[in-house]
DOGU-415187 format. One record per residue: residue in three letters; x, y, z of N, C-alpha, C in turn. Coordinates in steps of 0.001 Angstrom, whole numbers, padded with zeros to 6 digits, always signed. Each point is the difference from the previous one (the first is absolute). Example, Ala and Ser with C-alpha at 12.3 -4.5 7.8 and 13.67 -1.06 7.14 Angstrom:
<nodes>
ALA+013190-005690+007800-000890+001190+000000+000900+001200+000000
SER-000350+001050-000720+000820+001190+000060-000770+001090+000730
</nodes>
This chain:
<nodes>
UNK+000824-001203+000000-000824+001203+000000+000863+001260+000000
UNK+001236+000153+000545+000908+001090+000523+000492+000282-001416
UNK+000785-001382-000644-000101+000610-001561-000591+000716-001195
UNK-001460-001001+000520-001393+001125-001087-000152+001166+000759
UNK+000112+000467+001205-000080+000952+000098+000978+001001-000500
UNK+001084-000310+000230+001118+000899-000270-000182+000386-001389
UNK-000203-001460-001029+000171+000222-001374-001623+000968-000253
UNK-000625+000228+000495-001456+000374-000275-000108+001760+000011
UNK+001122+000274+001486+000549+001575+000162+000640+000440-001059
UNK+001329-000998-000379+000977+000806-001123-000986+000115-001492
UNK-001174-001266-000010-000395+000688-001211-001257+001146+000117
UNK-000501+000604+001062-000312+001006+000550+000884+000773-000288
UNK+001171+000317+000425+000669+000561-000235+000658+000485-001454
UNK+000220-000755-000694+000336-000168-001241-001560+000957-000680
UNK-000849-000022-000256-001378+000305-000329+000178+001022+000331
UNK+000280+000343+001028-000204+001583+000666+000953+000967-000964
UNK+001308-000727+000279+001251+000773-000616-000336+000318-001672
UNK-000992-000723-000445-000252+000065-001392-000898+001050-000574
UNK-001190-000142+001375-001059+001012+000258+000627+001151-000072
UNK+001014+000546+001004+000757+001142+000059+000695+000504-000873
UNK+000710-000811-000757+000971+000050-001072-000951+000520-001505
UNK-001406-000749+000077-000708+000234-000871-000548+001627-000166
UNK-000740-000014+001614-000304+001117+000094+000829+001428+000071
UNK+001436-000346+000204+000560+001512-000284+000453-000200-001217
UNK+000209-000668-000806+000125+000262-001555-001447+000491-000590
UNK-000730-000231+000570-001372+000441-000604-000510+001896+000470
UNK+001049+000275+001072-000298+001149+000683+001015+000943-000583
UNK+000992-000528-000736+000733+001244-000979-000755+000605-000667
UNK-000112+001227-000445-000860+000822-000649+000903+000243-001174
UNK-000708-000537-001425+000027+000596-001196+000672+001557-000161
UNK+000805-000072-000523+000794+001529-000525-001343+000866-000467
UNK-000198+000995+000111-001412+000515-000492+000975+000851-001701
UNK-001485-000345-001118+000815+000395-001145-000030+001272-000217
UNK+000989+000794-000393+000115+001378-000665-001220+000119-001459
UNK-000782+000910+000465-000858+000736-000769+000393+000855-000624
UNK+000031+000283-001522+000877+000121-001207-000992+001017-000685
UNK+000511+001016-000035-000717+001466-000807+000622+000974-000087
UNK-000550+000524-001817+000663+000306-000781-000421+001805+000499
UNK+000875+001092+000130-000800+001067+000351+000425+000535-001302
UNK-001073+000696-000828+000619+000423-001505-001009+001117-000032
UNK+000874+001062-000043-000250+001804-000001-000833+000324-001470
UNK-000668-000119-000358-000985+000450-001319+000473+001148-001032
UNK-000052-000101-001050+000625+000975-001072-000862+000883-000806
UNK-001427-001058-000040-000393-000122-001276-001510+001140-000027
UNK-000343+000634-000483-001356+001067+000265-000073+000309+001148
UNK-001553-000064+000647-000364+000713+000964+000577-000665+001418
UNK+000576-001462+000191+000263-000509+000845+001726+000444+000156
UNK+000171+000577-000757+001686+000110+000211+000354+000675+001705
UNK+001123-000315+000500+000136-000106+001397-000159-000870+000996
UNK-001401-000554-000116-000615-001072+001010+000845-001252-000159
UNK-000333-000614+001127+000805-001584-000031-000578-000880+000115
UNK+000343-000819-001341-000920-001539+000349+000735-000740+000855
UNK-000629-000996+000390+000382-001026+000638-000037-001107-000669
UNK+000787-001309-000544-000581-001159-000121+000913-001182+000931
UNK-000827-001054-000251+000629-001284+000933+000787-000798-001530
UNK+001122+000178+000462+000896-000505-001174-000415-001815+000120
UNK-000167-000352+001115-000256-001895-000410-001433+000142-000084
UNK-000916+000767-000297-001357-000663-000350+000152+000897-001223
UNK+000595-000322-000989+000188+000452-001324-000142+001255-000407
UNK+000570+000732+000937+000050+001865+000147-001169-000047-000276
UNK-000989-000274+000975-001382+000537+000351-000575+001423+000097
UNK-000148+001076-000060-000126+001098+000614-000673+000117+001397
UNK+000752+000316+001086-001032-000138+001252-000740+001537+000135
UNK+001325+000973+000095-001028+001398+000102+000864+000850-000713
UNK-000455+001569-000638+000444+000746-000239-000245+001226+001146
UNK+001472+000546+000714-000144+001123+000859-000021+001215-000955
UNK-001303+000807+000647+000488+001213-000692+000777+001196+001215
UNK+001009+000494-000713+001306+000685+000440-000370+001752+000078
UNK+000589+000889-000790+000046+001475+000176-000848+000450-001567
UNK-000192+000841+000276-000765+000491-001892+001542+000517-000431
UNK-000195+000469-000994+000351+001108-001301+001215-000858-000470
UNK+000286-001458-000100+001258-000576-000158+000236+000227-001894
UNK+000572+000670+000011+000464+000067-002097+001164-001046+000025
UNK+000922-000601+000716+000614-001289-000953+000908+000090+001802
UNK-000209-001332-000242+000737-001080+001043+001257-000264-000370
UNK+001611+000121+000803+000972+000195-000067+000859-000809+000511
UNK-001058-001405+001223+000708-000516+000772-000528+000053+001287
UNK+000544-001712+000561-000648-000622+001019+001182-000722+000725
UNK-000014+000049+001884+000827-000359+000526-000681-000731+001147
UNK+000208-000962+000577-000936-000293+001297+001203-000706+001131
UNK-000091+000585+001312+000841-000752+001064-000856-000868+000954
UNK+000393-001122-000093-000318-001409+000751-000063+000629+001463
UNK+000627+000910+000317+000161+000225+001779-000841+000652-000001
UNK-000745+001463-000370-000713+000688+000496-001102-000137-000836
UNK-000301-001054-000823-001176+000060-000706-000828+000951-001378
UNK+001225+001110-000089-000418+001196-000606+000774-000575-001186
UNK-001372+000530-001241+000257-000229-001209+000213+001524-000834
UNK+000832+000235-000645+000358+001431-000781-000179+000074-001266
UNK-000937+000937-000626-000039+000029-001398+000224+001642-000209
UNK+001150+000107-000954+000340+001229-000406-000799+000334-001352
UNK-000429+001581-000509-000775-000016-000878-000167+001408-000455
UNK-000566+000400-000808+000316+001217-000896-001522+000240+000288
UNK-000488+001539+000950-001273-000429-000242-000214+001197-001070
UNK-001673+000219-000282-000487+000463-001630+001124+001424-000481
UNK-000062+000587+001196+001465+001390-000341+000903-000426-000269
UNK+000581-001311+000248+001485+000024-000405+000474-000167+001759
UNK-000086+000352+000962+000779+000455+001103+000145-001724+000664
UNK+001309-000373-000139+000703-000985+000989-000676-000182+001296
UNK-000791-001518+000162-000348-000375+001378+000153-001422+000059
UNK-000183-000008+001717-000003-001596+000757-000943-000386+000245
UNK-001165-001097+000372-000365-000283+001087+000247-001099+000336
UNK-000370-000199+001276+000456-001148+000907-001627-000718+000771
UNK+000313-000913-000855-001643-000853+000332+000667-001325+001027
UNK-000861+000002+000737-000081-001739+001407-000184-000649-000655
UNK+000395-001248-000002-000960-001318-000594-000347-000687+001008
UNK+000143+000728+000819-001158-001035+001240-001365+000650-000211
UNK-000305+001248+000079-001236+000584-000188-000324+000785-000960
UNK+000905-000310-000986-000134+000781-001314-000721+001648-000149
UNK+001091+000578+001419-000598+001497-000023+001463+000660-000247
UNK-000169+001285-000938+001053+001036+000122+000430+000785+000883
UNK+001482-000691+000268+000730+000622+001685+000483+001434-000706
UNK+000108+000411-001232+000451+001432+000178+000252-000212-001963
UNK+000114+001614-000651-000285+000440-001459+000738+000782+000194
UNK+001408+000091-000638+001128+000962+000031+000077+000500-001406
UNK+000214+001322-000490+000870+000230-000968+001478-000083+000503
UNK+000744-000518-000906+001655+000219+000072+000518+000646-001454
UNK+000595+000937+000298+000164+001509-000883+002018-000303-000185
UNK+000247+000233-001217-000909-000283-001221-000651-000394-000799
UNK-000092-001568-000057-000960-000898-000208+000567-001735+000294
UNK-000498-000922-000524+000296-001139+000528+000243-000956-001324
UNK+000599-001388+000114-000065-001265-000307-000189-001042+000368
UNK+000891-000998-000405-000829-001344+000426+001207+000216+001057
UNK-000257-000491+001407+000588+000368+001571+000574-001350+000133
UNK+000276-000916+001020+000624-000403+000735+000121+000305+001458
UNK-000267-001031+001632+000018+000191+000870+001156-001118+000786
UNK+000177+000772+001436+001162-000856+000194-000365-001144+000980
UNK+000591-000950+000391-000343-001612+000738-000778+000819+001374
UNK+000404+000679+000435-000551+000268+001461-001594+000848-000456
UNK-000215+000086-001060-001174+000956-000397-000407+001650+000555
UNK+001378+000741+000521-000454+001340+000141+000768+001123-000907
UNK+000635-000610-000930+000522+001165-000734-000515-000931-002056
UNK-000627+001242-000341-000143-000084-001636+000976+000495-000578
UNK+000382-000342-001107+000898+000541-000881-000642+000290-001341
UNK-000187+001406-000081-001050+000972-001122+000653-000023-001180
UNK+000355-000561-001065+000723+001060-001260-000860+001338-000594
UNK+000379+001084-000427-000658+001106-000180-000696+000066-001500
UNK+000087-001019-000286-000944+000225-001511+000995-000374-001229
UNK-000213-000912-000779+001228-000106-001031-000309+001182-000997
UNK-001140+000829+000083-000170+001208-000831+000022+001519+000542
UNK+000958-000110+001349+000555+000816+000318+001164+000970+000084
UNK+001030+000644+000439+000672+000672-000087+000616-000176+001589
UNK-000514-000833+001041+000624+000548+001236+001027-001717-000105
UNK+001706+001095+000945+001317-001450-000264-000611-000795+001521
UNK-000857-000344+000325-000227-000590+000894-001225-001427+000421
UNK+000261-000243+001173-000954-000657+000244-000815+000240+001436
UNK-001081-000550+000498-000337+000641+000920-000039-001274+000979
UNK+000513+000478+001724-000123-001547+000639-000994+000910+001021
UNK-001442-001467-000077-001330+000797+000562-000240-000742+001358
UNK-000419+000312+001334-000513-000503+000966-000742-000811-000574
UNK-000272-001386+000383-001299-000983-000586-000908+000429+001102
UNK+000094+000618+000761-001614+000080+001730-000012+001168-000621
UNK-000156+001076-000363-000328+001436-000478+000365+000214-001585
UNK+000497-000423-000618+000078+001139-000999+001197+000757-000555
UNK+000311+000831+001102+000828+000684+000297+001450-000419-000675
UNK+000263+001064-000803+001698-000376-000701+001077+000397+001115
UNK+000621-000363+000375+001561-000807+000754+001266+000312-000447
UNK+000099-000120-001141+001018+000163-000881+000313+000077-001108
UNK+000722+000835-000887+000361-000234-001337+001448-000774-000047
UNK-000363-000956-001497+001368-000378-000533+000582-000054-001134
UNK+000848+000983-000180+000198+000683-001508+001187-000953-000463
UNK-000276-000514-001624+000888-000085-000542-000535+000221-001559
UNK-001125-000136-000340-000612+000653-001797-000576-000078-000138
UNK-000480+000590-000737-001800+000904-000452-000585-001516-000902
UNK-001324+000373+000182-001026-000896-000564+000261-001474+000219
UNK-000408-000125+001992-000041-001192+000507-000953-000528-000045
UNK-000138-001497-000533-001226-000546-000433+000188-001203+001081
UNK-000022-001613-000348-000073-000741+000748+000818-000085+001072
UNK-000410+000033+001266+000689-000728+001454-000151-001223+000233
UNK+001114-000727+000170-000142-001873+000654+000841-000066+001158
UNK-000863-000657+000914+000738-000486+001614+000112-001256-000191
UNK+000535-000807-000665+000041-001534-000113+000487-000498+001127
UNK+000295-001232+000263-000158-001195+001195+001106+000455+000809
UNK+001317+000420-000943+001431-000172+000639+000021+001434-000042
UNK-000897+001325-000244+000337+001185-000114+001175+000228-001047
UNK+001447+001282-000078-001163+000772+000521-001131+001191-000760
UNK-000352+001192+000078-001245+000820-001109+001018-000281-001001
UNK-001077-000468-001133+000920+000422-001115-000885+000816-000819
UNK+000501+000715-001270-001357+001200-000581+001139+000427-001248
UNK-001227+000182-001017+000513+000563-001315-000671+001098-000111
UNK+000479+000457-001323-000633+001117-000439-000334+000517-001637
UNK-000600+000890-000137-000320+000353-001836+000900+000746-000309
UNK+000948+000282+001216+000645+001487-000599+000993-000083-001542
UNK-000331+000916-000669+000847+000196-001694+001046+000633+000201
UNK+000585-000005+001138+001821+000358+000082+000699-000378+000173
UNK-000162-001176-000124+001127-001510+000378-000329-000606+001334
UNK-000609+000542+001104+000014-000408+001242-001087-001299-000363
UNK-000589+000330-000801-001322-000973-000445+000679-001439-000390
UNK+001099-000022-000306+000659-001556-000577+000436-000931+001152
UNK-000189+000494+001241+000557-000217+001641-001008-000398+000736
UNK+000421-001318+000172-000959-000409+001752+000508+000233+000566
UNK-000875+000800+001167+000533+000427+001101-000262-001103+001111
UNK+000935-000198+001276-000389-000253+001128+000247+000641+001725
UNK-001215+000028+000401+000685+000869+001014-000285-000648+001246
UNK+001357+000128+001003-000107-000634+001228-001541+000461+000995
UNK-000589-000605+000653-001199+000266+000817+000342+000679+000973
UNK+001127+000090+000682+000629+000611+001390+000658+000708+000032
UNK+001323+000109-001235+000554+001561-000057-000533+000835-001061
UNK-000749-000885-001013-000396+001041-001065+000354+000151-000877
UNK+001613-000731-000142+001322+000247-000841-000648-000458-001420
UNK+000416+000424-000607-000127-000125-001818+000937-000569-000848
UNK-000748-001324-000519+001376-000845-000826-000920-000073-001495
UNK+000699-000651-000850-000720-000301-001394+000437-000984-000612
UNK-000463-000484-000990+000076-000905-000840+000112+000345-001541
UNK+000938-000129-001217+000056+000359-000804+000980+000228-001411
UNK-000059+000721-000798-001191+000739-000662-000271-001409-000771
UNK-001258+000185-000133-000979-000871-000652+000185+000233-001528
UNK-000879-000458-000697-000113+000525-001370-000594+001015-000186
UNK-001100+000138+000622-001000+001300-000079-000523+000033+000937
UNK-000900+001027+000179-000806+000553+001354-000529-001367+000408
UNK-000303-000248+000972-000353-001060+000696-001942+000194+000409
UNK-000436-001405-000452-001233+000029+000579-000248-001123+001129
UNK-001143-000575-000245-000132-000948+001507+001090-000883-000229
UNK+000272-000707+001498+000669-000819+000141-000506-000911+001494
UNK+000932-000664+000163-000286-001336+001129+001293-000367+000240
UNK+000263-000241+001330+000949-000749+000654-000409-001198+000729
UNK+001353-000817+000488-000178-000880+000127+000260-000302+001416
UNK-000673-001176+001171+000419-000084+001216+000924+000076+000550
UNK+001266+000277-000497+000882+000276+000548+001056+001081-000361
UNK-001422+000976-001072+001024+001079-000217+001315-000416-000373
UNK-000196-001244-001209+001384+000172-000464-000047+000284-001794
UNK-001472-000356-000303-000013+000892-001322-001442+000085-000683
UNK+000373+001441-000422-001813+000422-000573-000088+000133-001418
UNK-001214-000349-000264-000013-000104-001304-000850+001596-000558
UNK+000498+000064-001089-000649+001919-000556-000330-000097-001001
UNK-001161+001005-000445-000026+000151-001402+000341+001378-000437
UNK+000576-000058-001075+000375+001486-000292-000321+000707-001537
UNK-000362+001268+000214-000542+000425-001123+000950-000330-001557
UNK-001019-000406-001046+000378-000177-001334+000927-001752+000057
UNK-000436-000409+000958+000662-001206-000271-001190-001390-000125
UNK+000311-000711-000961-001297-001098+000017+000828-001213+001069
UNK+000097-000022+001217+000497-000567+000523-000148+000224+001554
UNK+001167-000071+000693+000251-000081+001721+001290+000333+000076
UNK+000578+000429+000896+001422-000190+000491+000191-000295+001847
UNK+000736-000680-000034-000154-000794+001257+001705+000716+000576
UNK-000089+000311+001177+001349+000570+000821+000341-000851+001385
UNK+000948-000763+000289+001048-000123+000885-000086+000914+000792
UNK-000735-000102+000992-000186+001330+001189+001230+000119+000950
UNK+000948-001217-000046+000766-000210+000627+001687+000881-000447
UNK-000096-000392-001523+001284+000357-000827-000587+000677-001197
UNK-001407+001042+000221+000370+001189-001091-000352-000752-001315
UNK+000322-001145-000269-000096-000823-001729-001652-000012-000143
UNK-000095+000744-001331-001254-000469-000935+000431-000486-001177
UNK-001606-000765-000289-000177-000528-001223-001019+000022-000734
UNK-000164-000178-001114-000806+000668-000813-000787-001701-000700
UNK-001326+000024+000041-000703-001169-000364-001383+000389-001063
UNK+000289-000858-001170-000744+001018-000867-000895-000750-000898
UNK-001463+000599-000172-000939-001079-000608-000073-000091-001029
UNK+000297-001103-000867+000137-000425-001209-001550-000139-000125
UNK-000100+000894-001756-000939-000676-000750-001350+000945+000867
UNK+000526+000914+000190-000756+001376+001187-001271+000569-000976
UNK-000771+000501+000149-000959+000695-001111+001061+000957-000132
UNK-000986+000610-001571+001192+001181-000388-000605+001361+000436
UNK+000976+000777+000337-000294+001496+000424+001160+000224+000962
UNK-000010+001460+000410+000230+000650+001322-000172-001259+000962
UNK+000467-000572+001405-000984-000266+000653+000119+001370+000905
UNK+000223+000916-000076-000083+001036+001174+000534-000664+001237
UNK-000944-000342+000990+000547-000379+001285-000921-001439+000266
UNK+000752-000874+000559-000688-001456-000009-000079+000376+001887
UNK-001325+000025-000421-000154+000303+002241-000192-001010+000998
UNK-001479-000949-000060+000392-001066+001155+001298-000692+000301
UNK+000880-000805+000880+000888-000689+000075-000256-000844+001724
UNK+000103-001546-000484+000673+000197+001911+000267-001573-000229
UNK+000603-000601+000831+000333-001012+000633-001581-001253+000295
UNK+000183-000929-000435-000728-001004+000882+000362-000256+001532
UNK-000757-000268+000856+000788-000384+001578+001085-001036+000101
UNK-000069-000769-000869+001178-000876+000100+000995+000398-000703
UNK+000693+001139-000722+000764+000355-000869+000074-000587-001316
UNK-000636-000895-000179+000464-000768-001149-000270+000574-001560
UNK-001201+000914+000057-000136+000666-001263-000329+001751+000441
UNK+000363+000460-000755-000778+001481+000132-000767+000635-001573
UNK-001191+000206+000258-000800+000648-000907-000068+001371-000079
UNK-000346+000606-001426+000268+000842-000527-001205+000534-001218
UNK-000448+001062+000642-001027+000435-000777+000379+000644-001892
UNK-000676-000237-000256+000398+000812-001842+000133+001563+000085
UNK-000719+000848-000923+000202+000872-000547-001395+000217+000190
UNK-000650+001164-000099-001215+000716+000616-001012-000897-001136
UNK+000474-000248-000988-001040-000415-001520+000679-001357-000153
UNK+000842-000438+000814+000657-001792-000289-001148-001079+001084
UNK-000803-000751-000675-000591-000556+001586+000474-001494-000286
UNK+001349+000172+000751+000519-001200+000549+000666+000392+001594
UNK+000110-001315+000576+001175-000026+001215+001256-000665-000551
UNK+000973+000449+000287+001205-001322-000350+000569+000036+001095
UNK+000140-001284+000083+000577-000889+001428+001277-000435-000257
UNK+001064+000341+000594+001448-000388+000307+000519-001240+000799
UNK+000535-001186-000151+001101-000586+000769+000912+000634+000673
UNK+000163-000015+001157+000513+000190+001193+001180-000281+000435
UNK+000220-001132-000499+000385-000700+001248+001487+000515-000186
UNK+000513+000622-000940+001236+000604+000575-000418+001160-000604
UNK-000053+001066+000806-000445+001396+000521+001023+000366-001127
UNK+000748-000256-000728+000945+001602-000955+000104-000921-001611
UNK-000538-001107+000427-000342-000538-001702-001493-000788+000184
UNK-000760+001209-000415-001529+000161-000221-000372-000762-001243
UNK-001348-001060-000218-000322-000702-000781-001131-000084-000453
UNK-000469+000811-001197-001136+000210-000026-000846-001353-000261
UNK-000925-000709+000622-001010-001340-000175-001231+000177-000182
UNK-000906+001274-000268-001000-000133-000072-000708+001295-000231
UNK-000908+000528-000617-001007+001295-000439-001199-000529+000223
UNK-000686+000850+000811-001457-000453+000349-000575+001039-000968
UNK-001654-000250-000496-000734+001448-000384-000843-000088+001151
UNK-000322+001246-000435-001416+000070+001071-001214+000474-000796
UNK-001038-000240+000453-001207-000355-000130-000556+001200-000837
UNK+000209+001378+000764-000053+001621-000929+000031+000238-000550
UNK+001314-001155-001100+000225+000535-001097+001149+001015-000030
UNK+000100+000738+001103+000531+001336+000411+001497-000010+001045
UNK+000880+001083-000066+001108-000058+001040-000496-000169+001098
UNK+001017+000053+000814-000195-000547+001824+001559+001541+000254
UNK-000528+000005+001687+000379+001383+000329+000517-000407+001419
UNK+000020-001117+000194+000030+000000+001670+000129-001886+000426
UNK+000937-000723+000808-000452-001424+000296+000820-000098+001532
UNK-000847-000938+000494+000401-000840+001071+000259-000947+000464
UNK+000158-000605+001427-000615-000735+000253-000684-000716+001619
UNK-000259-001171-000201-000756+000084+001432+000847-000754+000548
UNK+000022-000280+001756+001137-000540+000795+000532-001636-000535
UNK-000471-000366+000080+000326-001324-000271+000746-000300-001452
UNK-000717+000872-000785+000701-000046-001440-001121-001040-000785
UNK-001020-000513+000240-000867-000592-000860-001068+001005-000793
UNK+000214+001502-000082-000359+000821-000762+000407+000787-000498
UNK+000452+000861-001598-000165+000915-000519-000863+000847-000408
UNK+000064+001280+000706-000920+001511-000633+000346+000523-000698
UNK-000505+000055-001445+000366+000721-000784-000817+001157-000483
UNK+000514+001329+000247-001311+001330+000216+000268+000966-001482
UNK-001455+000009-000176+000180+000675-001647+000697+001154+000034
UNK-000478+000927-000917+000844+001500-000340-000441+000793+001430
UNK+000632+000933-000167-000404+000871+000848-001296+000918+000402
UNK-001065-000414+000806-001290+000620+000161-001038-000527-000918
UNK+000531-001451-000482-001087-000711-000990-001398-000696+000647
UNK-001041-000279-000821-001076-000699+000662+000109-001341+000097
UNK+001073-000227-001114+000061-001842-000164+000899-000221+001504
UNK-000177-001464-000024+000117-000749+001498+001816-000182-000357
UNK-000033-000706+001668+001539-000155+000261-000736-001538+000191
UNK+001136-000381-001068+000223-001772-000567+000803-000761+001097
UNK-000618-000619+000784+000470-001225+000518+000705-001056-000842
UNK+001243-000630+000274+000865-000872-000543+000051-001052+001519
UNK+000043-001659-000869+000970-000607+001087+001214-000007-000289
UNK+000822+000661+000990+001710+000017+000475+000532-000937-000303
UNK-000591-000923-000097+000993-001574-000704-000242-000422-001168
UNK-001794-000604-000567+000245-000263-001316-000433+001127-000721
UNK+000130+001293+000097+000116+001296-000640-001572-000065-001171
UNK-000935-000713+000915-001668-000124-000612-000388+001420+000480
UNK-000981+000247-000843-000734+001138+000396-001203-000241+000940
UNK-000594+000323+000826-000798-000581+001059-001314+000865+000695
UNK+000023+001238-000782-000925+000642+000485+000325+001685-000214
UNK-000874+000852+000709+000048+001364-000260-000872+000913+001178
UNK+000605+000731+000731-000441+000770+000732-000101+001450-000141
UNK-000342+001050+000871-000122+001181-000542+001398+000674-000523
UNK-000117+000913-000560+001028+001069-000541+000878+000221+001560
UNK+000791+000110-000047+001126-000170+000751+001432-000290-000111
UNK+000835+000780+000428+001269-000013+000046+000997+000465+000866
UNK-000773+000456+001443+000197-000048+001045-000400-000888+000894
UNK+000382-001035+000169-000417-001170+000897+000913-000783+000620
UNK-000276-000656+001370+000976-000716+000531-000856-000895+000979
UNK+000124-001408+000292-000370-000887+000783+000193+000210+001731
UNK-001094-000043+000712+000347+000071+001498-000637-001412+000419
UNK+000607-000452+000968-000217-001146+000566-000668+000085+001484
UNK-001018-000590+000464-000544+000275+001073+000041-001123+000526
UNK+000208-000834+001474-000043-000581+000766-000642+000196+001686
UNK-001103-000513-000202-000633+000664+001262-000452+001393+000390
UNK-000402+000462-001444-000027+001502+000013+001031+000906+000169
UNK+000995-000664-000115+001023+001043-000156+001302-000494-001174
UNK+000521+001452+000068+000825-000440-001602+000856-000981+000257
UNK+000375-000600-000691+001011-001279+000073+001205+000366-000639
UNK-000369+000310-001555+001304+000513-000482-000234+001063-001089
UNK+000504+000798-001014-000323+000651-000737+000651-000266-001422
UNK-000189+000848-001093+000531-000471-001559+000454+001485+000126
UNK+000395-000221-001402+000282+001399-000469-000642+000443-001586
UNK+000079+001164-000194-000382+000621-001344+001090-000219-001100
UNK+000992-000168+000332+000989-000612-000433+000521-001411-000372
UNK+000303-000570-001371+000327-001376+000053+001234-000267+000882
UNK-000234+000338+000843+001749-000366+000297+000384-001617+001305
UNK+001059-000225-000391+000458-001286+000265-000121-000788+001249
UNK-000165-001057+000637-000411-000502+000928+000649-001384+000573
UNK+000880-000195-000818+000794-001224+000485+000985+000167+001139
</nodes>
């Protein structure tokens, strides 16, 4: 009996330990998933300014459109910081006069409507989310840029190095980098400038004035497009070296200035918008950053050029955004087999925020830029 008993406890025992063992594997709680939306600033007629929203995994759904400030005449650029929640869209309103605002995306109300004098571009904000970085208009005259309080408004500082500053990028590894339109040579120069002393370095001379561009996670090289070239040139951020990559078999003309550009998140290709009247993308091989390979020309759906592209965090999407202030939609691409997949509103200010538990998780950028 002393035996069945004994043996009768340990398998009591045994049962129990299984019970327990069962039950705290069953009491881990599931990672909760990041909720995926697209915030994309409007271009197109009477909605220009406002921001849609869509849920990028339920097939860019539209959930809501916020409406924002009146009198917006053309959208210039969108910045959003993961820490304080505040989303920034710079914008030209119906006068012409350079402004900010700064919308919540928790309650989708306007924390404050700045002009910044002399006018604005597409901005850039920094990791801690309280300082913006303004360029003054690429159709301006002032050698500067403006660094703006993100909680007020309020300009902070100027940072001069040449007239007609257009795009600002804060990429992963820092630090600001910013071009410009200027027609006196300063225009053939990326600039970069330290975040903490301010100091002013460059990159250069290019072939020609420089338009958009994209860098890469580790700030070791960005890719540009530059006026009158049917191509890209890609720079060694490290050692100063460019190179020049050039599209065979290009439509014929001028191309003037080939404007979208950026990086996929994994580095492996970077896309490249046409010519205002070319409606293709051409997509580059990567994989060694200073001998570029052209593999592929998408069209798009328009018929028409593209003015603007992105993409979303993960890299399983391309935005590709028509001309400038058009009604036709911004063309969804998949990032891998380069299918066309859909079409959302006119847009070319947009960037993905990630929410987890109601609060941001992580943020994108307006910028293709690199993520590996």
């Amino acid at each position: 009996m002393r035996r069945n008993s004994i043996g009768f406890r340990l398998i009591c025992l045994c049962s129990l330990f299984g019970l327990l063992s069962t039950s705290t594997d069953a009491a881990v709680p599931t990672p909760p998933t990041a909720a995926r939306s697209l915030y994309a600033v409007n271009q197109a007629g009477a909605d220009r300014g406002s921001v849609s929203v869509y849920d990028i995994e339920a097939g860019h759904r539209l959930v809501k459109t916020i409406a924002t400030v009146p009198n917006i005449g053309d959208v210039r650029g969108v910045a959003v910081s993961a820490v304080t929640g505040g989303l920034y869209v710079a914008y030209h309103d119906v006068s012409g006069a350079g402004m900010v605002y700064c919308l919540s995306v928790y309650d989708d109300t306007i924390l404050w409507n700045r002009a910044v004098s002399p006018g604005v571009d597409r901005l850039a904000i920094n990791p801690a989310g309280q300082l913006l970085y303004v360029p003054t208009w690429e159709g301006g005259s002032a050698d500067y840029i403006n660094v703006v309080d993100a909680n007020t408004g309020d300009v902070v500082r100027q940072v001069h190095f040449s007239n007609r500053s257009h795009d600002t990028q804060y990429p992963l590894s820092g630090p600001i980098f910013q071009e410009t339109k200027a027609d006196d040579g300063s225009g053939r120069y990326l600039y970069l400038i330290d975040p903490g002393s301010y100091a002013v370095s460059r990159v250069g001379p290019y072939s020609g004035i420089l338009g958009p561009y994209a860098v890469d996670s580790t700030s070791s090289y960005a890719v540009n497009n530059a006026r009158d070239l049917w191509g890209m040139q890609v720079a060694n951020l490290k050692t100063g070296q460019i190179v020049t990559a050039g599209i065979p078999d290009h439509p014929p003309g001028d191309p003037g200035l080939l404007h979208g550009i950026g990086w996929t998140p994994d580095q492996t290709e970077v896309w490249q918008s046409g010519s205002w009247s070319d409606p293709h993308v051409y997509i580059w091989d990567m994989r060694n950053p200073m001998t570029p390979v052209l593999k592929d020309r998408l069209g798009l759906r328009s018929g028409r050029g593209s003015h603007w592209l992105t993409f979303d965090i993960k890299g399983d999407y391309g935005y590709i955004a028509p001309n400038k202030n058009s009604a036709d939609g911004t063309e969804i691409f998949d990032a891998r087999t380069h299918d066309s997949v859909g079409v959302i509103g006119s847009s070319e200010d947009l960037l993905e925020i990630d929410f987890v538990n109601g609060k941001i998780n992580q943020v994108g950028d307006q910028y293709g830029i690199g993520r590996r």
